[in-house]
Each structure stands twice: as structure tokens, then as C-alpha cells.
C-alpha positions as CSV (number, residue, x, y, z in Angstrom):
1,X,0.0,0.0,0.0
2,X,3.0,2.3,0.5
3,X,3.8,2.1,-3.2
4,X,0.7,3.5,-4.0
5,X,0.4,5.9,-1.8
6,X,2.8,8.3,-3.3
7,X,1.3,7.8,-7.1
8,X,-2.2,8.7,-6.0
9,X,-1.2,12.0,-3.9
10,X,2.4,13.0,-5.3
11,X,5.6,13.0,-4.3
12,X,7.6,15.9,-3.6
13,X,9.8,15.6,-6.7
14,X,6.7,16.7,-8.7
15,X,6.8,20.2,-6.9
16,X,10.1,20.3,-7.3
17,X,9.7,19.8,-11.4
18,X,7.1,22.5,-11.2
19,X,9.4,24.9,-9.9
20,X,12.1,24.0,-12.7
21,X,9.5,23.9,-15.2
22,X,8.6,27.9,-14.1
23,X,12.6,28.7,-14.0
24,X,12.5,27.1,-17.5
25,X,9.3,28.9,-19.1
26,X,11.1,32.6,-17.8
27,X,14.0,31.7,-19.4
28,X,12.2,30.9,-22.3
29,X,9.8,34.4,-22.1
30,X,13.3,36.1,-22.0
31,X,15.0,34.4,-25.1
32,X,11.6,35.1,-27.1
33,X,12.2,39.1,-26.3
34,X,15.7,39.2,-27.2
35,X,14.7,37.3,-30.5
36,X,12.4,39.8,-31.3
37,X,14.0,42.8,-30.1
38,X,17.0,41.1,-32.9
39,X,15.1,40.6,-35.4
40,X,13.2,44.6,-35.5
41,X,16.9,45.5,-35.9
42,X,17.9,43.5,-38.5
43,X,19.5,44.6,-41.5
44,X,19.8,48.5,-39.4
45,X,22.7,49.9,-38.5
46,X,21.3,51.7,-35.6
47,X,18.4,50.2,-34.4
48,X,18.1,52.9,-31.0
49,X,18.4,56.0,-33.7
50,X,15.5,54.9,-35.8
51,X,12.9,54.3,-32.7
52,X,13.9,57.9,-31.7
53,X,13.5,59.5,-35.6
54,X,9.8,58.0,-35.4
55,X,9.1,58.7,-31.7
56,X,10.4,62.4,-32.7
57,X,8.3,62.2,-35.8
58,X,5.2,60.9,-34.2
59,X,5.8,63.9,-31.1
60,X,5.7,66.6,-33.8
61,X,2.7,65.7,-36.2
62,X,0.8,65.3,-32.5
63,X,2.0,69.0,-32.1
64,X,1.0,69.9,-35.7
65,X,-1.8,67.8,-35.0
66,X,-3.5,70.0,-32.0
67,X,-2.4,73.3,-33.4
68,X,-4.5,72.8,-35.9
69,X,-7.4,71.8,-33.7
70,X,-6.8,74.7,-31.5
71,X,-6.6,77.1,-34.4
72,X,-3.5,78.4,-33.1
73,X,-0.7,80.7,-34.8
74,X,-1.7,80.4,-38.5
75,X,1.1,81.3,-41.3
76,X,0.7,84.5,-42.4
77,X,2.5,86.3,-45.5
78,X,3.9,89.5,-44.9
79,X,4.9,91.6,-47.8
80,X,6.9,95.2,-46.7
């Protein structure tokens, strides 16, 4: 009956597999990331200074964006 006993309730080596199994699935969450982070850079020679070009391009037609909702300074021509 002892034999059985540990098949029907678990032993603790199948914690101990569960904690190895959640070690493993991180490590596997943090190779996917660098994989991708890899691959959006691929074939770039800077990666870093083209997210900043579009974050910078994206911050300036918001800007454009809301001066033109506001009505704000419009372009005027001057001629003297």
C-alpha cells in the first residue's frame, strides 16, 4: 500500500519539477524578447536612432496635430 500511496497523492519531486518547469518557461519568455527585439533591428545599422526618428516624428505631427485643432498661430505672409 505504501507504493501506492505516493502515485495517488504526489511526491515531492513533482513540486520540485514545477518549480524547474517555471525557471524554465522565464528563461524561455526572455529568449523570445531578445529574439524579437533582434530581429526589428535587422538589417539596421542603428536600431536605437530609428525608434527615436519615429518617436520624434510621431511627437511633432501630434504637435501639428493640436495646433491645428486649437486654431493656433496660422502662417501668415507679410509683404513690406
Amino acid at each position: 500500500m505504501g507504493a501506492i500511496m505516493p502515485c495517488l497523492f504526489g511526491s515531492s519531486e513533482d513540486y520540485e519539477d514545477e518549480e524547474d518547469q517555471e525557471a524554465k518557461r522565464q528563461q524561455q519568455a526572455e529568449a523570445a524578447e531578445k529574439r524579437q527585439k533582434e530581429a526589428e533591428g535587422r538589417g539596421l545599422k542603428d536600431p536605437e536612432g530609428v525608434k527615436k526618428r519615429q518617436q520624434q516624428k510621431e511627437e511633432a505631427e501630434k504637435k501639428a496635430e493640436q495646433m491645428n485643432q486649437e486654431g493656433g498661430d496660422k502662417l501668415s505672409w507679410q509683404v513690406g
